[in-house]
mmCIF file of the C-alpha atoms, coordinates in Angstrom:
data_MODEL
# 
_entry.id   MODEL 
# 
loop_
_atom_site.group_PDB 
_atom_site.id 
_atom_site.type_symbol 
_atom_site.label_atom_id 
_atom_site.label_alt_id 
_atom_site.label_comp_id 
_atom_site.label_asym_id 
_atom_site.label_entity_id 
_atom_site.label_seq_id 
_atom_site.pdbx_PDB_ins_code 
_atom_site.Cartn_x 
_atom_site.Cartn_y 
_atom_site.Cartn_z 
_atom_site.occupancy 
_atom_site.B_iso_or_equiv 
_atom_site.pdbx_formal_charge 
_atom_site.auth_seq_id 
_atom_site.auth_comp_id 
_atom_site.auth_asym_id 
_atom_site.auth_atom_id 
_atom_site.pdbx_PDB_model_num 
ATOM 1   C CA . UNK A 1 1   ? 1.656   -7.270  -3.963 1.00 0.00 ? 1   UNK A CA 1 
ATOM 2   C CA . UNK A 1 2   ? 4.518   -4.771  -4.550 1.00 0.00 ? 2   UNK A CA 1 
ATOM 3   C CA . UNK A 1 3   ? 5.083   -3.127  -1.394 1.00 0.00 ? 3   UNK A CA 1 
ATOM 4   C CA . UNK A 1 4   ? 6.923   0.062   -3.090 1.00 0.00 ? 4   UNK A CA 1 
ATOM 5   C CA . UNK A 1 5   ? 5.107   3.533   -2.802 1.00 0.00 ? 5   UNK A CA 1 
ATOM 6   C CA . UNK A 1 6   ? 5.830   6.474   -4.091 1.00 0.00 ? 6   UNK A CA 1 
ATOM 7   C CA . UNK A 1 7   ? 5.158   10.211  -3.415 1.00 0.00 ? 7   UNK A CA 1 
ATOM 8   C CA . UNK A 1 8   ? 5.678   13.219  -5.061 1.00 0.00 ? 8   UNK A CA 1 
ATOM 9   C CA . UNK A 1 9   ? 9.213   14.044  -3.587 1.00 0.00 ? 9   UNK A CA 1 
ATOM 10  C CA . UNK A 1 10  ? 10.199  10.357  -2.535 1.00 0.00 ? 10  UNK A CA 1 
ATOM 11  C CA . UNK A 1 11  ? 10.122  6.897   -2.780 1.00 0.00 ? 11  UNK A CA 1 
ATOM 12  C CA . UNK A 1 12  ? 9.280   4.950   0.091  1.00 0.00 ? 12  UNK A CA 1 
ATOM 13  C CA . UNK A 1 13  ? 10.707  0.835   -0.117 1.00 0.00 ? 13  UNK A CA 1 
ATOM 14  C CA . UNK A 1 14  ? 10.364  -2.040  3.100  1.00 0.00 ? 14  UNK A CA 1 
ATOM 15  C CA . UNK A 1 15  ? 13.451  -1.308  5.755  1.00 0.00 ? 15  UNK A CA 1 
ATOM 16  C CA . UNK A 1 16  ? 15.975  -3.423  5.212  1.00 0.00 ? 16  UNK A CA 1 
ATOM 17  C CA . UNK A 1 17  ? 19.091  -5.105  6.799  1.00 0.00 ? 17  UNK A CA 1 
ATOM 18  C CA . UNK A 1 18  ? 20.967  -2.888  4.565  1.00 0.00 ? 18  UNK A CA 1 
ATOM 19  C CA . UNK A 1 19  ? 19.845  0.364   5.757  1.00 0.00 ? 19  UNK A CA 1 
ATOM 20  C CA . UNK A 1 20  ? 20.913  -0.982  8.824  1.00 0.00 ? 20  UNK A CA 1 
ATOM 21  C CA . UNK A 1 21  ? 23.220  2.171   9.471  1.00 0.00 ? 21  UNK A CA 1 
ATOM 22  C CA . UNK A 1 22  ? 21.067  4.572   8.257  1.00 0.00 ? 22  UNK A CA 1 
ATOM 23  C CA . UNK A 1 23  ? 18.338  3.583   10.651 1.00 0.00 ? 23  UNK A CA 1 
ATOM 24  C CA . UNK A 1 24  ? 20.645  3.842   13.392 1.00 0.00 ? 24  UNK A CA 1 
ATOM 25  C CA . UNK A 1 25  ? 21.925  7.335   12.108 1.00 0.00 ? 25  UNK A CA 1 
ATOM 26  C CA . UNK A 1 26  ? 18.633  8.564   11.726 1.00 0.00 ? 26  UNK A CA 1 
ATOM 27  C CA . UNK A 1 27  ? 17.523  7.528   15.035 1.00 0.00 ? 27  UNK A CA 1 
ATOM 28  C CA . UNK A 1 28  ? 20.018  8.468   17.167 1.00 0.00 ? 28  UNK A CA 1 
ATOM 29  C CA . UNK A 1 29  ? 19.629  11.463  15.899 1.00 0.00 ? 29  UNK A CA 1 
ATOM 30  C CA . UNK A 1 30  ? 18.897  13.910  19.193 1.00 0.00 ? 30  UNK A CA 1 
ATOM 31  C CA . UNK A 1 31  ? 15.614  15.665  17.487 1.00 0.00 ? 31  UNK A CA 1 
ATOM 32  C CA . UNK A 1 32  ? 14.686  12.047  16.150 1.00 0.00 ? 32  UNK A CA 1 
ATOM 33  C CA . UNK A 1 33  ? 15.123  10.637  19.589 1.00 0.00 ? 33  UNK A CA 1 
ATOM 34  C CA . UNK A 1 34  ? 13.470  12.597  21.555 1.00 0.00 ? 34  UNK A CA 1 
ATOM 35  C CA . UNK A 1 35  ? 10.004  12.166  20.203 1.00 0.00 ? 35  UNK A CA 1 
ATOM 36  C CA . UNK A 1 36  ? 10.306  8.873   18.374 1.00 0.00 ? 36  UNK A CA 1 
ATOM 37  C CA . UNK A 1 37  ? 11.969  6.760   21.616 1.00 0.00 ? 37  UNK A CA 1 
ATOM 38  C CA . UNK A 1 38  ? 11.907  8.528   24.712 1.00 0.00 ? 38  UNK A CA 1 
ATOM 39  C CA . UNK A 1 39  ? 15.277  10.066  23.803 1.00 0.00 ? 39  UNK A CA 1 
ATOM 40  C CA . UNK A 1 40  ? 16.704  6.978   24.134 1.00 0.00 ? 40  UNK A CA 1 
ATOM 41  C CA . UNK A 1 41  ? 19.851  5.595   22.172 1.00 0.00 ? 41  UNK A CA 1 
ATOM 42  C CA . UNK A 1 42  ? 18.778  2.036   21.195 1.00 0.00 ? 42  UNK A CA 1 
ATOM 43  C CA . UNK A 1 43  ? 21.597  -0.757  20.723 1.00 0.00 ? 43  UNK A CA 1 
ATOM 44  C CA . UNK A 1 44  ? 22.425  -2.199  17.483 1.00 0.00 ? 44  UNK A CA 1 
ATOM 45  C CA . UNK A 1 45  ? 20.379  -5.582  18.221 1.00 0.00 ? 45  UNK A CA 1 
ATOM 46  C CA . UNK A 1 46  ? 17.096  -3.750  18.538 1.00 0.00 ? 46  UNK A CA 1 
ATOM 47  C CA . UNK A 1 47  ? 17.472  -2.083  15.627 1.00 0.00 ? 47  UNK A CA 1 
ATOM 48  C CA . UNK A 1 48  ? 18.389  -5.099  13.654 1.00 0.00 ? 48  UNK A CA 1 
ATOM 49  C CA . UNK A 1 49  ? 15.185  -6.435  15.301 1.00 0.00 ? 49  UNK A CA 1 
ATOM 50  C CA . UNK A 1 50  ? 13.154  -4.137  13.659 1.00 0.00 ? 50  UNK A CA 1 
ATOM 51  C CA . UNK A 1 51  ? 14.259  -4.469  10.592 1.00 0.00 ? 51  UNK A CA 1 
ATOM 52  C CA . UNK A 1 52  ? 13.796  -8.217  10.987 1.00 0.00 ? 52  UNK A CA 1 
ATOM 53  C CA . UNK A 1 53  ? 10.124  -7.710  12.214 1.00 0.00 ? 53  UNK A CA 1 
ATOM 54  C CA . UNK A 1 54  ? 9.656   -5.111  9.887  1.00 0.00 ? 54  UNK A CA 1 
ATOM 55  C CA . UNK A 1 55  ? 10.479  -7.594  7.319  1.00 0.00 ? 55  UNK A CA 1 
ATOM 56  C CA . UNK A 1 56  ? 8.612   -10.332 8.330  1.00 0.00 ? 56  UNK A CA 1 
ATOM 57  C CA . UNK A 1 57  ? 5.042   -8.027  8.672  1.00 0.00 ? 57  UNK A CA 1 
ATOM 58  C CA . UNK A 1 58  ? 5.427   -7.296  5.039  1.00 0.00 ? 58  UNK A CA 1 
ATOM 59  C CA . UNK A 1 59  ? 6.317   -11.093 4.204  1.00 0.00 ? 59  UNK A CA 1 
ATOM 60  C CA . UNK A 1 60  ? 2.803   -11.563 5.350  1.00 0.00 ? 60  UNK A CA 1 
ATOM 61  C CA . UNK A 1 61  ? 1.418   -8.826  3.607  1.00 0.00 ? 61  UNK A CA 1 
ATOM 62  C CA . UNK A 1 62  ? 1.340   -7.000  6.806  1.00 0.00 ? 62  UNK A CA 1 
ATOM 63  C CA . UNK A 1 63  ? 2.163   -3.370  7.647  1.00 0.00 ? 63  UNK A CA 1 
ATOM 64  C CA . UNK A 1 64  ? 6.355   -2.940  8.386  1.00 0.00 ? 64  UNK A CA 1 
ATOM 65  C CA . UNK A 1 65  ? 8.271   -0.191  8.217  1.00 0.00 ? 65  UNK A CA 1 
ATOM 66  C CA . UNK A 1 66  ? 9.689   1.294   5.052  1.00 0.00 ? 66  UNK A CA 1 
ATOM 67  C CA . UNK A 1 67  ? 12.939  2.934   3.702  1.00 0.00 ? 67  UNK A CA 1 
ATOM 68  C CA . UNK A 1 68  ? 12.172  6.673   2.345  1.00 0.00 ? 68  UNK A CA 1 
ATOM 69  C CA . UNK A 1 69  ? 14.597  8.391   0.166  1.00 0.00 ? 69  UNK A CA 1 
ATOM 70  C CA . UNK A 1 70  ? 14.109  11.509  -1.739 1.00 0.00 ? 70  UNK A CA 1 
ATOM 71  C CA . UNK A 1 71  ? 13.962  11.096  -5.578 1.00 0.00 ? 71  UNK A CA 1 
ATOM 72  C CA . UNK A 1 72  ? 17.082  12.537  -6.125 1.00 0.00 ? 72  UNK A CA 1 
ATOM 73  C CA . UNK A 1 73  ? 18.835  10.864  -3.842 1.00 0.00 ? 73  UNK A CA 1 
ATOM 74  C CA . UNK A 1 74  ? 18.016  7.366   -3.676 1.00 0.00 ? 74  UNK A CA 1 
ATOM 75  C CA . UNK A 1 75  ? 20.804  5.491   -2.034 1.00 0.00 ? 75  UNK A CA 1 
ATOM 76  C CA . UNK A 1 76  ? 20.270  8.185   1.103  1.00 0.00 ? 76  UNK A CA 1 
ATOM 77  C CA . UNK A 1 77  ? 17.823  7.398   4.090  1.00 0.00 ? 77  UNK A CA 1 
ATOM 78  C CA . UNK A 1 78  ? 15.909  10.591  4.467  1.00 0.00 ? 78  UNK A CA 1 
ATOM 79  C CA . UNK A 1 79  ? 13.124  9.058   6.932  1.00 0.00 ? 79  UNK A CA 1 
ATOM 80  C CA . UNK A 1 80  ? 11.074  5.713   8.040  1.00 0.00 ? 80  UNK A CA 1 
ATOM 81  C CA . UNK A 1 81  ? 7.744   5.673   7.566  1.00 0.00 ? 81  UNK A CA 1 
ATOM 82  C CA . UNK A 1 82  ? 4.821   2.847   8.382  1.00 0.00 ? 82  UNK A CA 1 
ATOM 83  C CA . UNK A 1 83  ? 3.054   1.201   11.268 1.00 0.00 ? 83  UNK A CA 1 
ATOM 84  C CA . UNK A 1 84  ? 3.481   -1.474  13.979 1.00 0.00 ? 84  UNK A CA 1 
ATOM 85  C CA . UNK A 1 85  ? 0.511   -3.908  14.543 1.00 0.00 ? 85  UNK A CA 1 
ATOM 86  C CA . UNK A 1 86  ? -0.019  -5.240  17.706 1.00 0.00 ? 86  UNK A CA 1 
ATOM 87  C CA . UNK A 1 87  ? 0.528   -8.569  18.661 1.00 0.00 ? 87  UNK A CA 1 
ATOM 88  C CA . UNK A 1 88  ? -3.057  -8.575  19.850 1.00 0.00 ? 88  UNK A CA 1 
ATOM 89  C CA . UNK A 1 89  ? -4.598  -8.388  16.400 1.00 0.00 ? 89  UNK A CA 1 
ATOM 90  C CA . UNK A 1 90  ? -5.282  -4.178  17.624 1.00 0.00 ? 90  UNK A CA 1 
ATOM 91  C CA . UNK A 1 91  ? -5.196  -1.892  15.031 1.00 0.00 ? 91  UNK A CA 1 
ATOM 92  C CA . UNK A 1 92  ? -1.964  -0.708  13.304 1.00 0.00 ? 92  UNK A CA 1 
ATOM 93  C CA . UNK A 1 93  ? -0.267  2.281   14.722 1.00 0.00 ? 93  UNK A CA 1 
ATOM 94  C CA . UNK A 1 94  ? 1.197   5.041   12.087 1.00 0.00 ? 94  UNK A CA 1 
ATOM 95  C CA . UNK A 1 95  ? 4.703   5.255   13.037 1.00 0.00 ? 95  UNK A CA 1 
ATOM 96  C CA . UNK A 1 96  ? 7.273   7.806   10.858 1.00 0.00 ? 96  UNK A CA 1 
ATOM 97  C CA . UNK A 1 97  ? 10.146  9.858   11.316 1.00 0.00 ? 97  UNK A CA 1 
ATOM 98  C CA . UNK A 1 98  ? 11.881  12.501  8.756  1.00 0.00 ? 98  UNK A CA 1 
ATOM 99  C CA . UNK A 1 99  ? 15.672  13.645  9.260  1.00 0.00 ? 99  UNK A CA 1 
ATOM 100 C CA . UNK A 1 100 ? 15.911  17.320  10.874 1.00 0.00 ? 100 UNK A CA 1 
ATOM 101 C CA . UNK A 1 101 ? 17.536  18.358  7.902  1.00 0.00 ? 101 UNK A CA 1 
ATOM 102 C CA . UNK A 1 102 ? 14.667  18.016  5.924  1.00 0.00 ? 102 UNK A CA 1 
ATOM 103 C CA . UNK A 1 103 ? 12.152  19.093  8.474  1.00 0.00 ? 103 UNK A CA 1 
ATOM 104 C CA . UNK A 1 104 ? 9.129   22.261  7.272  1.00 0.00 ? 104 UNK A CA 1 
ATOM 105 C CA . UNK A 1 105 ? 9.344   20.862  3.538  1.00 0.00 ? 105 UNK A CA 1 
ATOM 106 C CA . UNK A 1 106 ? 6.134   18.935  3.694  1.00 0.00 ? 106 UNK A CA 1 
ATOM 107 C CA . UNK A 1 107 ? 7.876   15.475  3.298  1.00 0.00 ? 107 UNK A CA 1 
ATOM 108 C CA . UNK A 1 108 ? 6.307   13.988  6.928  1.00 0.00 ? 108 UNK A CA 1 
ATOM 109 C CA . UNK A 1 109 ? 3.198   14.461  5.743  1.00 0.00 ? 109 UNK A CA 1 
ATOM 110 C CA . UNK A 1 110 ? 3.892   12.902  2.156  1.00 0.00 ? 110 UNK A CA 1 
ATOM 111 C CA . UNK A 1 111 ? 5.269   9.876   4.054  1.00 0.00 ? 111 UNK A CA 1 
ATOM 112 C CA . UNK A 1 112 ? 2.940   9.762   6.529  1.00 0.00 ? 112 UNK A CA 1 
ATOM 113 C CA . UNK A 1 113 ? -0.502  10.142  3.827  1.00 0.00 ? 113 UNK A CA 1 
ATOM 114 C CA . UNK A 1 114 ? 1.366   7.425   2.125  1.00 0.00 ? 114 UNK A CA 1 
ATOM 115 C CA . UNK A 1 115 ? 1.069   4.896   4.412  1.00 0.00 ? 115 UNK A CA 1 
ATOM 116 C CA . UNK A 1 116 ? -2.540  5.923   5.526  1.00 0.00 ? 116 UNK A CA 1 
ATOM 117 C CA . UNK A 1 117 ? -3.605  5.163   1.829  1.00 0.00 ? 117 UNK A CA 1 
ATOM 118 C CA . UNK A 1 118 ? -1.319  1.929   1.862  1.00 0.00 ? 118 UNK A CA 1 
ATOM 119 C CA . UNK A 1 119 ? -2.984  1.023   5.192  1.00 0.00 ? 119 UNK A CA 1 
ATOM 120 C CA . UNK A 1 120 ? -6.415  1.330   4.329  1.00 0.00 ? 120 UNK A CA 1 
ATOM 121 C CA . UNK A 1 121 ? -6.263  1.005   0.436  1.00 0.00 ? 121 UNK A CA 1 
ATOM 122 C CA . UNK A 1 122 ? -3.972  -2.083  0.036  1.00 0.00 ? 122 UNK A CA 1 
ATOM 123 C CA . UNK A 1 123 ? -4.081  -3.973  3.052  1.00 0.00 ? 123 UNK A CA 1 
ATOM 124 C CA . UNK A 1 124 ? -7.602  -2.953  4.035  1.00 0.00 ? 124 UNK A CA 1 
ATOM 125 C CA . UNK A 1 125 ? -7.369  -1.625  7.443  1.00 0.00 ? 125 UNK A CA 1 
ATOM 126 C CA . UNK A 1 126 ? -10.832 0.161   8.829  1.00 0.00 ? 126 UNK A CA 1 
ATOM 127 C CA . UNK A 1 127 ? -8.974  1.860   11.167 1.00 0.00 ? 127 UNK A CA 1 
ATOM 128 C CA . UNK A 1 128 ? -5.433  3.372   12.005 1.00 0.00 ? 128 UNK A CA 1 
ATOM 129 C CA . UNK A 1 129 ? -3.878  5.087   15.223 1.00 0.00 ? 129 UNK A CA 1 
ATOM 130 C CA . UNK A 1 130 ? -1.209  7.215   16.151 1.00 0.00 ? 130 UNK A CA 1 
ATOM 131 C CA . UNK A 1 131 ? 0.254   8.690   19.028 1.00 0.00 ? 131 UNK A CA 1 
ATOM 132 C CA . UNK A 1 132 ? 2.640   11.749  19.211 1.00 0.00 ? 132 UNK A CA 1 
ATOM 133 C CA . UNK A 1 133 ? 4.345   13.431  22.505 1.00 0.00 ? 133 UNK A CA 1 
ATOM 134 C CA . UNK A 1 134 ? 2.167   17.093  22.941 1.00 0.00 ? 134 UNK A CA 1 
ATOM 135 C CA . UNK A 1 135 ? 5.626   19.372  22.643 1.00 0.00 ? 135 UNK A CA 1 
ATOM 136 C CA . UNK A 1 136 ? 5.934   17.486  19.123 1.00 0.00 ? 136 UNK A CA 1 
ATOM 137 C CA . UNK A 1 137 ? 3.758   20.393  16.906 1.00 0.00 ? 137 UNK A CA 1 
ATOM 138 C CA . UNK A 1 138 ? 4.908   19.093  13.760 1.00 0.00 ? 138 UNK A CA 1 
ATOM 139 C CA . UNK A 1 139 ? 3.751   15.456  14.294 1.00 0.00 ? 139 UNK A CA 1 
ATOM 140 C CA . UNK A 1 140 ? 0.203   17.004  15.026 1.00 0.00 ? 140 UNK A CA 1 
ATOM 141 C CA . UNK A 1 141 ? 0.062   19.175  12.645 1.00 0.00 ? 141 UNK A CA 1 
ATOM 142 C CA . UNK A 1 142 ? 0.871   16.140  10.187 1.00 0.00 ? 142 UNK A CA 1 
ATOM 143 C CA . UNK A 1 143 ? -1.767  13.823  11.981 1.00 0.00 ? 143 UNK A CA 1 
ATOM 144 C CA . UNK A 1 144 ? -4.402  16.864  12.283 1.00 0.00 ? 144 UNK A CA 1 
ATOM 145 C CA . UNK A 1 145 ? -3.783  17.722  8.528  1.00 0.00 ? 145 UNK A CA 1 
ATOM 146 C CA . UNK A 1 146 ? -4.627  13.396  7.508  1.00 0.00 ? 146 UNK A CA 1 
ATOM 147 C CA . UNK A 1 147 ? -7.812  14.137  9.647  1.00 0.00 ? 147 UNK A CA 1 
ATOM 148 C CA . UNK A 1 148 ? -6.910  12.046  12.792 1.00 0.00 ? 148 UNK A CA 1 
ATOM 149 C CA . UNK A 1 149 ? -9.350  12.691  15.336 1.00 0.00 ? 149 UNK A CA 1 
ATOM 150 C CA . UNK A 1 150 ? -7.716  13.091  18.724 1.00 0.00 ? 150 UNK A CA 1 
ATOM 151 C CA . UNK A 1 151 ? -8.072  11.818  22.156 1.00 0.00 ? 151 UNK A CA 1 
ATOM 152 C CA . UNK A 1 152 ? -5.649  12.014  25.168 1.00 0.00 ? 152 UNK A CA 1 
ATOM 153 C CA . UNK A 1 153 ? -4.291  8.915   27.015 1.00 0.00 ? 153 UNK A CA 1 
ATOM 154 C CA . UNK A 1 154 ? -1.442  7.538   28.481 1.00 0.00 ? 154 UNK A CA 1 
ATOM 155 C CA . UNK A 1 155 ? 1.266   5.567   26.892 1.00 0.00 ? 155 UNK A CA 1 
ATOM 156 C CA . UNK A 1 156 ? 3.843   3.558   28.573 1.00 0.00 ? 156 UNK A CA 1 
ATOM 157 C CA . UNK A 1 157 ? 6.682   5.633   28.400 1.00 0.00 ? 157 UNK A CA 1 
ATOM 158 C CA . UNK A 1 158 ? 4.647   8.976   29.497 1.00 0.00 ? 158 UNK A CA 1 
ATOM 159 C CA . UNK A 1 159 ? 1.988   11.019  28.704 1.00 0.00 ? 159 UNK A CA 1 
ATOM 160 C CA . UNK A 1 160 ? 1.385   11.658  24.665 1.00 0.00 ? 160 UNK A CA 1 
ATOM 161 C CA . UNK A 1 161 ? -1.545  12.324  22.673 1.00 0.00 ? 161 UNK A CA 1 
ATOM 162 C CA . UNK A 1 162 ? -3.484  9.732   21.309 1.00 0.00 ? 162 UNK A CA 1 
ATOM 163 C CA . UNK A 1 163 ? -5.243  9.708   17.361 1.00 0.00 ? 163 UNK A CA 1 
ATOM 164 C CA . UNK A 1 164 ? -7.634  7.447   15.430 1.00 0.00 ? 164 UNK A CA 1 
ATOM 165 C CA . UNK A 1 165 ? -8.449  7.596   11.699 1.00 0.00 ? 165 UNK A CA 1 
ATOM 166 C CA . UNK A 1 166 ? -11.140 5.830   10.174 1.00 0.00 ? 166 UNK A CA 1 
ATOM 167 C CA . UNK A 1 167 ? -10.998 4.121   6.806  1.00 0.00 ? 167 UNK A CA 1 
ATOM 168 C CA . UNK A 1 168 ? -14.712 5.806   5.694  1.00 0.00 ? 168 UNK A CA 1 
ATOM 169 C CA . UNK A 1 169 ? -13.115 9.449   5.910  1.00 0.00 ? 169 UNK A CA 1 
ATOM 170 C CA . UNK A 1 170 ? -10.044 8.969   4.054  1.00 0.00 ? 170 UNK A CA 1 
ATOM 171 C CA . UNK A 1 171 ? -9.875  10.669  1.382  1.00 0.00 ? 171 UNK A CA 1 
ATOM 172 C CA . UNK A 1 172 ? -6.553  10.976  0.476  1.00 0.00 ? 172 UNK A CA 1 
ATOM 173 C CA . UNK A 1 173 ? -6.922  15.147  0.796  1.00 0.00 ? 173 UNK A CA 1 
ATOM 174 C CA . UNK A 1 174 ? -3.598  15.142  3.185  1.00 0.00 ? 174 UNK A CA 1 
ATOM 175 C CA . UNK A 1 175 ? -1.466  14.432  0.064  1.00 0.00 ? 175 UNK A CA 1 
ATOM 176 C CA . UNK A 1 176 ? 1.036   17.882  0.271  1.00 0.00 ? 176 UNK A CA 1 
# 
C-alpha cells in the first residue's frame, strides 16, 4: 500500500529519520509546543523514538506519523500530520501540527482531512479521536470543520477537550 497522500497545497510522506531536525525544529517551536506537548522541549532520543515508532506503525500498515511539505517546497518540513494508536488496540488518535508561519492558510485542515480519509478509507478505521487544549481555537475549528463531535474529559497532562469521528459520517466535505 503506498502510504504517500497528497492534498491540494502539499504532500504528506511517513516521518522519517531524516527529518530528524526538522521535527525537532518544528516542535520546539514555542506556538508548536505549547499545545502539541505541554510546552515542553523534548530531548533528541524521544524524538528519534517517534520517528522509529512512527515507522514501524506504517511497516504494519498501521497509522504513523507523516512528513508534510508544501508543493513548492518539498525538501522543507512545513508540519506532521497522522495518529497514534494505542497500545491497547483503542482507537487511533488524530495527531497534527502546522509551522506558525504558515498558520490561517487552511493547510491544518488539508493535513488533518487527509489523514481522516487515510484513516478510515485505507486502513479501515470505524472510528477516530482527537483531543485539543480549549485556548487552542484553531485546532477546533479544524476538528469542528471534519465534523468531530465533542465531549470534555481529562487527559493526563491537564484538562483538554476531547473529539470522536465516526467512519459512517465522513464524507470527506472538510477538504479546504
Amino acid at each position: 500500500m503506498s502510504m504517500a497522500l497528497q492534498t491540494r497545497s502539499l504532500r504528506l510522506r511517513p516521518l522519517a529519520a531524516a527529518d530528524l531536525q526538522g521535527l525537532a525544529a518544528l516542535l520546539h517551536d514555542e506556538p508548536v509546543r505549547r499545545h502539541l506537548l505541554d510546552g515542553r522541549i523534548m530531548p533528541p532520543d524521544w524524538l528519534e523514538a517517534q520517528i522509529e515508532a512512527s515507522a514501524a506503525c506504517f511497516d504494519s500498515n498501521s497509522l504513523g506519523l507523516f512528513a508534510a511539505a508544501r508543493r513548492e517546497e518539498p525538501a522543507v518540513l512545513a508540519g506532521i500530520a497522522g495518529g497514534i494508536v494505542p497500545a491497547d488496540d483503542g482507537e487511533p488518535e488524530l495527531i497534527y501540527a502546522l509551522a506558525p508561519a504558515l498558520w490561517g492558510r487552511g493547510l491544518a485542515l488539508e493535513m488533518a482531512q487527509a489523514i481522516v480519509d487515510f484513516t478510515f478509507r485505507r486502513l479501515g478505521w470505524r472510528r477516530l479521536t482527537a483531543s485539543v487544549d480549549p485556548p487552542n481555537r484553531r485546532s477546533v475549528a479544524v476538528l469542528e470543520r471534519l465534523g468531530f463531535d465533542r465531549a470534555p474529559g481529562d487527559a493526563v497532562h491537564g484538562t483538554v477537550i476531547k473529539y470522536t469521528l465516526d467512519s459512517k459520517r465522513w464524507s470527506g466535505s472538510g477538504s479546504a
